[in-house]
C-alpha positions as CSV (number, residue, x, y, z in Angstrom):
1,X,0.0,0.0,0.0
2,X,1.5,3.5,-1.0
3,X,1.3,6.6,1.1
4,X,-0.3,9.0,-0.5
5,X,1.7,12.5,-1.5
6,X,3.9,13.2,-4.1
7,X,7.5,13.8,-4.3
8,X,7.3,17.5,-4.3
9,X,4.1,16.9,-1.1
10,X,6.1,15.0,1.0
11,X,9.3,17.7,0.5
12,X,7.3,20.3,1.9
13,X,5.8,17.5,4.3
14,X,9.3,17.0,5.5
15,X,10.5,20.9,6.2
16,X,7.4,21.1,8.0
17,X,8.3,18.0,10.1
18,X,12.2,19.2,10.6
19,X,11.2,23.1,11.0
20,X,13.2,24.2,14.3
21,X,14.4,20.9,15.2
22,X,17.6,22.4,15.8
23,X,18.9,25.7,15.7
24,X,22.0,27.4,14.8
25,X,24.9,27.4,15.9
26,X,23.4,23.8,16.3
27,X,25.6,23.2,20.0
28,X,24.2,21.6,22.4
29,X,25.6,24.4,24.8
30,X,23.4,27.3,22.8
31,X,20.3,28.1,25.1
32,X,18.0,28.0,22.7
33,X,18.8,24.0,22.1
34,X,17.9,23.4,25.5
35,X,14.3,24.1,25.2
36,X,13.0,21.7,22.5
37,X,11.2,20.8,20.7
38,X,9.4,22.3,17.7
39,X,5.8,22.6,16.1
40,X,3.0,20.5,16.1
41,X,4.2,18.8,19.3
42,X,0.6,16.5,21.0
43,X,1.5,16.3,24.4
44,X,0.4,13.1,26.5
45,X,-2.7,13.5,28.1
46,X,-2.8,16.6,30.7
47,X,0.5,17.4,29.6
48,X,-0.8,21.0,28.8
49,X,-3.3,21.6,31.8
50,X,-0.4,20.1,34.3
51,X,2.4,22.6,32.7
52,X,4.6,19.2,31.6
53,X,4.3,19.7,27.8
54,X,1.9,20.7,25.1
55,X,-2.0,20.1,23.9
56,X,-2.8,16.7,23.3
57,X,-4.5,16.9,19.7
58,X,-5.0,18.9,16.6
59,X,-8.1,19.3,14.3
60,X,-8.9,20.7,11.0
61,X,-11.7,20.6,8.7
62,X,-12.0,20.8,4.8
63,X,-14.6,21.2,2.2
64,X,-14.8,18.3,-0.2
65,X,-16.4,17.9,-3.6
66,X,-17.3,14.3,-4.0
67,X,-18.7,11.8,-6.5
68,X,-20.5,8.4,-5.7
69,X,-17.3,6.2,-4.7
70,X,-14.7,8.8,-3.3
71,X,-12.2,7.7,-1.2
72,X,-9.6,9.1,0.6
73,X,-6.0,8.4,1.8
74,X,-4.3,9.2,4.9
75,X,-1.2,9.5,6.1
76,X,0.3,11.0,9.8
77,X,3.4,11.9,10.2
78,X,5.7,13.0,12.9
79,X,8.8,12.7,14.9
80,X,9.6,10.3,18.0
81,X,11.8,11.1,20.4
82,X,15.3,9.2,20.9
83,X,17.1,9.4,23.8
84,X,20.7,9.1,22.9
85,X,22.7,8.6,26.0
86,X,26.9,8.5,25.7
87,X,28.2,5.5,27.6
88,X,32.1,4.9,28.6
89,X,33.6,1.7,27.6
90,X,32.4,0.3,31.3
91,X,29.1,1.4,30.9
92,X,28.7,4.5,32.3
93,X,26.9,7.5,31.4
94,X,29.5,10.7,30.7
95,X,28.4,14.0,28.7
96,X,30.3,13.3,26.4
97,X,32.6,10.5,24.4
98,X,35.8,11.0,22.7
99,X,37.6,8.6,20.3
100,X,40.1,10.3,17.9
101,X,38.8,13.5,16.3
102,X,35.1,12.7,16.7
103,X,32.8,12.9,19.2
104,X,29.7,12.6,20.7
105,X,27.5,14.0,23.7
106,X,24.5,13.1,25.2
107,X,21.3,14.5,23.2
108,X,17.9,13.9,22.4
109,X,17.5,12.9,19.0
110,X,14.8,11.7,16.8
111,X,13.3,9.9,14.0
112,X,10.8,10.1,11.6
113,X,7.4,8.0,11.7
114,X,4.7,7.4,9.2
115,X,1.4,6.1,9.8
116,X,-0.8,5.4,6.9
117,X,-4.5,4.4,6.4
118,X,-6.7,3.8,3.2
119,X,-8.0,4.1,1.1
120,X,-11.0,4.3,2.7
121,X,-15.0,5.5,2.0
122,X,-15.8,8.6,3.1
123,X,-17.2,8.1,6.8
124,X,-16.6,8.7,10.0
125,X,-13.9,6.8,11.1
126,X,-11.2,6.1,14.0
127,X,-7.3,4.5,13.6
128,X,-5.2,3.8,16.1
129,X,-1.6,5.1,16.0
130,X,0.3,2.8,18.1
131,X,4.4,3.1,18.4
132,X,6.3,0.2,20.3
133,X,9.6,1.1,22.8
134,X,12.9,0.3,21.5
135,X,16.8,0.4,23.3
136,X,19.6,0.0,20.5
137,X,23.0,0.0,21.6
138,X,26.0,1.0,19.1
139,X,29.3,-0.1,19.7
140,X,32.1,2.7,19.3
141,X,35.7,1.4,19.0
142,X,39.1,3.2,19.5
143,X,41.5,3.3,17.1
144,X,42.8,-0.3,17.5
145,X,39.4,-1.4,17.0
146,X,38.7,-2.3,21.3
147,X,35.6,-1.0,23.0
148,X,36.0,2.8,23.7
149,X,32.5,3.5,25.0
150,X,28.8,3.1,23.5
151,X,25.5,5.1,22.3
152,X,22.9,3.7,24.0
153,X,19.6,5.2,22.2
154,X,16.1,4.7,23.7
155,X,12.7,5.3,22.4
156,X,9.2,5.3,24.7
157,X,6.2,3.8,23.2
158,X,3.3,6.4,21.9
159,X,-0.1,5.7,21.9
160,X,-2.5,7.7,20.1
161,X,-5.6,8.1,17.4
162,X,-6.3,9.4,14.0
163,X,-10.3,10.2,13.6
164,X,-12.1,11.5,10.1
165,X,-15.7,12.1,10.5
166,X,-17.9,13.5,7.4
167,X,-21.0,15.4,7.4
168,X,-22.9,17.2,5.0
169,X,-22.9,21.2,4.4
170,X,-25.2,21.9,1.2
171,X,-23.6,20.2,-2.1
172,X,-20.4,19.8,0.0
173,X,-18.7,17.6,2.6
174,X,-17.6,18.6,5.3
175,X,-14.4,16.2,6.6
176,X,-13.2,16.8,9.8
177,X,-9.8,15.1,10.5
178,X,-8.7,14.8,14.2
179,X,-4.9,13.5,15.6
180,X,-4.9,12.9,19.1
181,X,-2.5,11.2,21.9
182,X,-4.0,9.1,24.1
183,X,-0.8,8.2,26.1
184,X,-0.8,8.0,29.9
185,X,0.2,11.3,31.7
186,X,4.1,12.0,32.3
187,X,5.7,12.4,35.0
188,X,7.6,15.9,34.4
189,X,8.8,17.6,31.3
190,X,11.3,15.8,30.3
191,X,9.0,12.6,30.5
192,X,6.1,14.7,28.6
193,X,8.3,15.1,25.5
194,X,9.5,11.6,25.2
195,X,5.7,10.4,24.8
196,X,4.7,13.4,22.2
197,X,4.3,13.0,19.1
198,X,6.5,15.7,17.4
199,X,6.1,17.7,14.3
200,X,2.7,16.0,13.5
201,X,0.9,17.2,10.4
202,X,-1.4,14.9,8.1
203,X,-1.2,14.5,4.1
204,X,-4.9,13.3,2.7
205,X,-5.6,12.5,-0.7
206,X,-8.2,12.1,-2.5
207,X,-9.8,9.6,-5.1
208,X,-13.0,10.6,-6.8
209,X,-13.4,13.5,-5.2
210,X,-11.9,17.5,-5.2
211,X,-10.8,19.2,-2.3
212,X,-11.8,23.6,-2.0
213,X,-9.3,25.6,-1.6
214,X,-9.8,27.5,1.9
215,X,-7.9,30.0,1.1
216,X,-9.0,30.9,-2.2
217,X,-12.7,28.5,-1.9
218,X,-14.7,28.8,-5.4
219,X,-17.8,31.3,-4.9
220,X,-20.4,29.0,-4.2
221,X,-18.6,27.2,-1.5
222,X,-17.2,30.2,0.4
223,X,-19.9,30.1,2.8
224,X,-18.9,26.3,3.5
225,X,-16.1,27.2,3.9
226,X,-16.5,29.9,6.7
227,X,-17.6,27.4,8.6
228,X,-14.8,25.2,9.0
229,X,-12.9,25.3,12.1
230,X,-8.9,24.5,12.8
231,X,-7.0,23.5,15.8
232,X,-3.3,23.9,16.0
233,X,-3.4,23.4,12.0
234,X,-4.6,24.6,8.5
235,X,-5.2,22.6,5.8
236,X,-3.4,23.4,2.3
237,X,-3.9,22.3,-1.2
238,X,-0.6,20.3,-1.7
239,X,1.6,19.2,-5.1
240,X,1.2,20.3,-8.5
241,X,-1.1,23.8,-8.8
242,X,-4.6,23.2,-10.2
243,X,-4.7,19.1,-8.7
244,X,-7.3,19.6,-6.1
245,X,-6.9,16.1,-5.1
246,X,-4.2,16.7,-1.8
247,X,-4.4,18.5,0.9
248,X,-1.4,19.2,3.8
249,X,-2.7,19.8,7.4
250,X,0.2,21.4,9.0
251,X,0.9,22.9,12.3
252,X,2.4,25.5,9.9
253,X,0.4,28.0,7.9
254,X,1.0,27.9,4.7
255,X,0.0,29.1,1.3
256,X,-2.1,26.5,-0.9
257,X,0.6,24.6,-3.3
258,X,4.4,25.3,-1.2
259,X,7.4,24.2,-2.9
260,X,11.0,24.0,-1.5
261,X,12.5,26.7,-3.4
262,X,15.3,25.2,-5.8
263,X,17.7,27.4,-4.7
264,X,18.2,25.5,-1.1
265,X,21.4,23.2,-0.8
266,X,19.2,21.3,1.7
267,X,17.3,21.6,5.3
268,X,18.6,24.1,8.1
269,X,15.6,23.6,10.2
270,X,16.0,27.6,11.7
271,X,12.8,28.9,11.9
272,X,12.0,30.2,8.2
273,X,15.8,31.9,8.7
274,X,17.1,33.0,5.1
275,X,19.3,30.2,3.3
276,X,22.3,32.2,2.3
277,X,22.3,34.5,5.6
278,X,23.1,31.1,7.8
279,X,25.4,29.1,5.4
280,X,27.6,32.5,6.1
281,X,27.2,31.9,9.5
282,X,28.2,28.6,9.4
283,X,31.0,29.4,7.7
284,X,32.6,31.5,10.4
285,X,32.1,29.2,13.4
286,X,35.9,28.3,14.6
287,X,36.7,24.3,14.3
288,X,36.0,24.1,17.7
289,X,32.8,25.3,17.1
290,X,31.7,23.1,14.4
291,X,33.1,19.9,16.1
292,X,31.0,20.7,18.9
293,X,27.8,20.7,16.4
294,X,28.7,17.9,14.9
295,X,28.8,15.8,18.1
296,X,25.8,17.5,18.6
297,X,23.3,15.6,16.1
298,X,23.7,13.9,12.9
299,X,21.8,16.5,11.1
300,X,23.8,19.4,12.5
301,X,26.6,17.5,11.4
302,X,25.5,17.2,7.6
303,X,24.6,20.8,7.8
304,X,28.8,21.7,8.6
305,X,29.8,19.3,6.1
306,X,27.4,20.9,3.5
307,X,28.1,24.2,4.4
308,X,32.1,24.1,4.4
309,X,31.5,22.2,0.8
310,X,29.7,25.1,-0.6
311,X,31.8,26.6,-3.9
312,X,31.4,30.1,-4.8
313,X,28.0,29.3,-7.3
314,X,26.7,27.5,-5.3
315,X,26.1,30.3,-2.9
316,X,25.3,32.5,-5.9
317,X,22.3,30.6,-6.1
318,X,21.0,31.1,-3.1
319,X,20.1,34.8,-3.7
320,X,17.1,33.4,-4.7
321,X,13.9,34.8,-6.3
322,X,11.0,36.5,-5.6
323,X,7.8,34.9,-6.8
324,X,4.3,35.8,-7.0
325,X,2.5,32.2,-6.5
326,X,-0.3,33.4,-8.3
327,X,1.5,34.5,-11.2
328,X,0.4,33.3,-14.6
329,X,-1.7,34.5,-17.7
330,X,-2.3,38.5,-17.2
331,X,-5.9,38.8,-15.7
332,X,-8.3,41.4,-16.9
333,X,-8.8,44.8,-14.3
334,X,-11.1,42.8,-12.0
335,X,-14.4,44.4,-11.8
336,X,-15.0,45.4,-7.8
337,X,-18.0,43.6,-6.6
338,X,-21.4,45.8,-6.3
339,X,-21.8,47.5,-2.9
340,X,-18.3,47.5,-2.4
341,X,-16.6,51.4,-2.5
342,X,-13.7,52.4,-4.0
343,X,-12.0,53.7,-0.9
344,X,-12.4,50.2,0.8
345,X,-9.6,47.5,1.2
346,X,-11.3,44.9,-0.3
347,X,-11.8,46.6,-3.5
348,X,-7.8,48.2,-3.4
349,X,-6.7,44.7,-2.9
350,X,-9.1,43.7,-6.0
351,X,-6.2,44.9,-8.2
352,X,-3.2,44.4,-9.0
353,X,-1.8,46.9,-11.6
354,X,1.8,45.3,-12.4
355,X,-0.1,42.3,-13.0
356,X,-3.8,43.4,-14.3
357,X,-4.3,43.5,-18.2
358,X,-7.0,45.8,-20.3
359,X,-8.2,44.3,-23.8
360,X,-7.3,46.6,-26.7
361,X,-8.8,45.4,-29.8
362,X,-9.2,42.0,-28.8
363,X,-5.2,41.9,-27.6
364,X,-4.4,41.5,-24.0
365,X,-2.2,44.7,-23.1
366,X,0.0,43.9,-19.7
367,X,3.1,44.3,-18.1
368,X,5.7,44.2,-21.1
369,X,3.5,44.5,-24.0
370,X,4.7,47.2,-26.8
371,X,2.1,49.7,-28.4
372,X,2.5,52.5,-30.4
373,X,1.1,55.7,-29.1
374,X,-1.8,57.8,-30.5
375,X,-2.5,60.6,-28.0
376,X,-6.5,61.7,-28.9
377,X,-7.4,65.4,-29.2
378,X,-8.2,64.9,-24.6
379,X,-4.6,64.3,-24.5
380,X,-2.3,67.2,-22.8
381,X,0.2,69.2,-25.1
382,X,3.1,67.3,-23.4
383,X,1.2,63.6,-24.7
384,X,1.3,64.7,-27.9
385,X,4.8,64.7,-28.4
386,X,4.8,61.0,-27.7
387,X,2.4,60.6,-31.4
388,X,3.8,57.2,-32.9
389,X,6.2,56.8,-30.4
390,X,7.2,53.0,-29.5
391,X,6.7,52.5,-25.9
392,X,7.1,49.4,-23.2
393,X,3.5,48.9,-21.1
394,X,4.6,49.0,-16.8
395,X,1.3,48.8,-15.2
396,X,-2.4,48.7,-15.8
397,X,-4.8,50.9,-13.5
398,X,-8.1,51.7,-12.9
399,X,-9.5,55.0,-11.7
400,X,-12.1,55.8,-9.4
401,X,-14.5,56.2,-12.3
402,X,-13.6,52.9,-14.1
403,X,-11.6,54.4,-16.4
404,X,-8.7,52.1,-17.2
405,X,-4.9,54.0,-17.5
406,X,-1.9,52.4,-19.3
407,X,1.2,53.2,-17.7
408,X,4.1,52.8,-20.0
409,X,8.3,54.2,-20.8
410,X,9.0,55.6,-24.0
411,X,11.3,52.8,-25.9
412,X,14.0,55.7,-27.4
413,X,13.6,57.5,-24.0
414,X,18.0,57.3,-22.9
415,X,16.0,57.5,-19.5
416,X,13.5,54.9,-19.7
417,X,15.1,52.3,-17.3
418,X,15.2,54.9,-15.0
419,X,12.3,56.4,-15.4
420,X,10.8,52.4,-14.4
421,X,12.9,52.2,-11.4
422,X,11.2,55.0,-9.6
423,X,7.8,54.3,-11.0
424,X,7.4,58.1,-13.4
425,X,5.3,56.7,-16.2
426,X,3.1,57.8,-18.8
427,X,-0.2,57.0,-18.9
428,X,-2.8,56.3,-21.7
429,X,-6.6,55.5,-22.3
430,X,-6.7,51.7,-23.9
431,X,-8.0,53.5,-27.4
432,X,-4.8,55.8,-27.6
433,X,-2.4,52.5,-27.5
434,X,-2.1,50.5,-30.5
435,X,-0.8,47.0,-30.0
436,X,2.6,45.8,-31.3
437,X,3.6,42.5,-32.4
438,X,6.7,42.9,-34.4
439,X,10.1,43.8,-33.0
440,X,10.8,45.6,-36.2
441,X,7.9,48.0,-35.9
């Protein structure tokens, strides 16, 4: 049985599972490593009212347009804690073990876990989550190969449940998808994390059926939509844009369709902190500093290896780019819903004038089209210098009154570039623009 999620899914699945699992300078001695652990943690039960740990569940609902046999996938993922505990070659525990030039401390650790159920018919449903205990014990040897001490690693068993119930809301399902540990209390903190589940977050998917976008929900199911309630999560339209048929419940908000942006080497796991910025800061931690972090965690330690491999393009690349998600085909000027004034946000945030496009003669004029200019008799004595001028279209607007403005740089204009970088266009009704085609004309 396969999970369900893509590829592309379950790489945003997994920066959302690894998101502040360990923070630079990633030492075990930096204060902010002492208080773990990240988001999405379900706390035993009474963890949270008894001040041991955090809330035991999270919740979130979705709107679901489904045909007569739709099922649905799911699949819970998280981290379990691992105790990793540094043992001398008699046995006993020490902070921290030294063979050689490596070592290694005592640290809490962890590893990844996937649950996964269906398909199954849309009803109302409950799965147990259940997670046995585990000790492993690995053998480190000096350099003449003897016993020079041990990791003894140790994982408590989780309990918990996954629970889908469906109900009806018009035309629409209404799926409400509940995680939840049902572990016996802890004892104190430290006990509390060991028996949470860590980084949960749930990818569904869908099979006969079309999951509405809550951010951007279709007209008619808006008002569904309203009426969804979250706990600790949002739900996300996840993989390739337009494919309605995944959905990401994260302990993260996110926008619907992420992507790992192809500029990153790999996971830092810093809070959302900028790629480039921390690869520097890598870079200038002493060799103490980094030996330190990489007896820290095996991840820390990948992220110094990466780091001190980085080649000149390589960081190049991770300047990065700044992307509209919604980016695509040039839309027409939006017309601002009736009963909605112009001086309101909603219709301000209607528009979107670098982006927008008027139709001129049955072409779409946007950002970057050329026209040729033909200032009308309206036109101010300045305007009509500009007659059958070439120019280069910067923004489409909308006025007050409906009337739409071109905003555009004169092509033979020495100062056109600059004249774009501080925003002083021209502007132009749609009939005094004539659309261009051909470089040549």
């Amino acid at each position: 049985m396969s999970a369900p999620g893509s590829a592309a899914v379950r790489a945003v699945a997994d920066a959302v599972l690894y998101e502040g699992y360990l923070l630079y300078p990633y030492r075990a001695s930096s204060r902010k490593n002492q208080s773990r652990w990240q988001f999405g943690v379900l706390g035993p039960d009474g963890a949270a009212r008894d001040g041991l740990g955090e809330d035991s569940e999270i919740s979130a609902q979705c709107v679901i347009e489904a045909g007569m046999r739709a099922s649905i996938r799911l699949a819970v993922r998280f981290l379990h804690l691992q105790r990793r505990e540094a043992q001398d070659s008699a046995g006993i525990p020490v902070d921290e073990l030294t063979v050689g030039a490596r070592s290694w401390i005592t640290w809490d650790e962890a590893v990844e876990a996937e649950i996964a159920f269906g398909p199954m018919p849309l009803s109302n449903a409950t799965q147990p989550l259940i997670l046995s205990g585990s000790t492993e014990t690995e053998q480190i040897p000096d350099v003449e190969g003897d016993p020079a001490g041990r990791l003894v690693r140790t994982r408590l068993p989780l309990t918990g449940e996954l629970s889908a119930s469906v109900e009806s809301d018009g035309p629409y399902l209404r799926v409400t998808v509940r995680v939840r540990n049902t572990g016996p209390s802890a004892a104190d903190t430290r006990d509390a994390i060991a028996r949470s589940f860590i980084g949960a977050h749930v990818i569904a998917e869908l099979e006969g059926a079309q999951f509405i976008s809550l951010l951007e929900p279709e007209p008619a199911a808006a008002a569904a939509v309203s009426r969804c309630a979250h706990h600790r999560c949002f739900p996300v339209l996840a993989g390739t844009p337009g494919d309605r048929s995944t959905l990401l419940i994260s302990p993260i908000i996110l926008y619907d369709y992420p992507e790992i942006a192809e500029q990153s080497e790999g996971a830092l796991f810093d809070s959302t902190e900028i790629d480039e910025i921390l690869t520097l800061r890598v870079m200038t931690m002493t060799d103490a500093e980094k030996a330190q972090a990489r007896a820290t965690d095996p991840r820390a330690a990948q992220i110094i290896d990466r780091c001190d491999a980085m080649t000149p393009e390589s960081m190049q690349q991770l300047h990065g780019v700044l992307r509209d998600p919604h980016l695509g085909e040039p839309r027409l000027i939006p017309e601002i819903p009736d009963g909605i004034d112009w001086w309101d946000p909603l219709a301000d945030n209607a528009v979107a004038p670098e982006s927008d496009a008027v139709s001129v003669n049955g072409v779409r004029v946007s950002r970057g089209t050329r026209v040729r200019l033909h200032p009308s008799r309206r036109a101010d004595a300045q305007d009509l210098f500009f007659a059958g001028q070439l120019a280069r279209v910067t923004s489409v607007h909308e006025d007050v009154d409906g009337q739409a403005h071109i905003g555009v740089v004169i092509e033979n204009d020495p100062a056109a570039d600059l004249h774009e970088w501080y925003g002083r266009y021209l502007y132009f009704a749609p009939d005094e623009v004539e659309p261009v085609n051909s470089p040549e004309e």
